[in-house]
C-alpha positions, 0 to 999 in steps of 0.5 A: 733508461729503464734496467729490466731484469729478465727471469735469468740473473744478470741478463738485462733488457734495457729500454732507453728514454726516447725524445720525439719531436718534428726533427725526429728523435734523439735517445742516449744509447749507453752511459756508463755511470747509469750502467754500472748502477743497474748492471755493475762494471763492465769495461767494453772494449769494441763495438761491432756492426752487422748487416743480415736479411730476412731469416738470417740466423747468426749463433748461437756462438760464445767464446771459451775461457779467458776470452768470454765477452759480455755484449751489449746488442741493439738493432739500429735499423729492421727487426731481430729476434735475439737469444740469450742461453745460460751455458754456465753449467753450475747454474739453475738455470743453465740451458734456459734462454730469454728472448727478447725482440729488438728493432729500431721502432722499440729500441730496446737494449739487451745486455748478455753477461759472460757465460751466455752463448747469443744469437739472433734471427732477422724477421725483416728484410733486412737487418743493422745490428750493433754491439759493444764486447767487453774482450777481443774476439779470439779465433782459438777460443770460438764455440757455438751450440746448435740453433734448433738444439730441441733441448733448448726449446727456442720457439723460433718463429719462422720454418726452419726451411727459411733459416739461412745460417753459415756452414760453421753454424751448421756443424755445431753441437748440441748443448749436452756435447758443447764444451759450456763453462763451469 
């Protein structure tokens, strides 16, 4: 696999080594010794799985305190649009973002480090998409920042008359109101 630095410290695009023959294909998603090489440790706990349709927005969420997560997302089946924003007030690049498109052609990884709010955007019909967590998900700790903040200057590229997200996603505060990290 090949650990691509992004232009925001500890945030990763991985790409795997994919073998192709007339059977199909066969690629290692995620070994932990390779993994910690690049990265560094990260003790993931669970792995989650979701199914969403075309313009399907999920984020862009975090988890507060003791309960922040590290993930590691991918897209088994379809086509996403996924988004990684610098929380972390303290930071130089607090709220910039890395977007990265992730399907089940390129196979590509993302790795978002503790102190992130995440999300994605489904741009086919439909969409598989799978992560590790490195804690458990808390209801207590569940925070988000507005999707179309225009402070974060994330060029979504549908019209956002096409965005279908839940009503907690649509209540959440811009990031200058978010309750961020230190």
């Amino acid at each position: 696999m090949e650990y691509k630095k992004t232009s925001i410290e500890g945030v990763y695009v991985i790409e795997p080594r994919v073998f192709n023959d007339a059977r199909g294909y066969f690629f290692e998603a995620w070994k932990k010794e390779e993994f910690e090489a690049h990265v560094g440790h990260v003790e993931f706990i669970q792995d989650n799985e979701s199914k969403s349709s075309f313009g399907v927005l999920r984020g862009l969420h975090f988890q507060k305190g003791d309960y922040s997560q590290a993930k590691l997302v991918r897209v088994i089946k379809g086509k996403v649009l996924d988004v990684a924003v610098d929380i972390r007030r303290s930071s130089a690049t607090f709220g910039q973002h890395v977007m990265v498109e992730l399907s089940d052609e390129n196979k590509r990884q993302f790795f978002i480090p503790r102190g992130f709010a995440h999300g994605f955007l489904v741009l086919s019909d439909e969409a598989v998409f799978t992560y590790k967590v490195d804690n458990v998900y808390a209801p207590q700790a569940e925070a988000g920042i507005c999707w179309n903040d225009p402070a974060l200057g994330i060029d979504w590229p549908i019209d956002a008359a096409q965005v279908l997200t839940s009503e907690k996603d649509l209540k959440l505060p811009l990031l200058k109101d978010a309750e961020c990290f230190a």
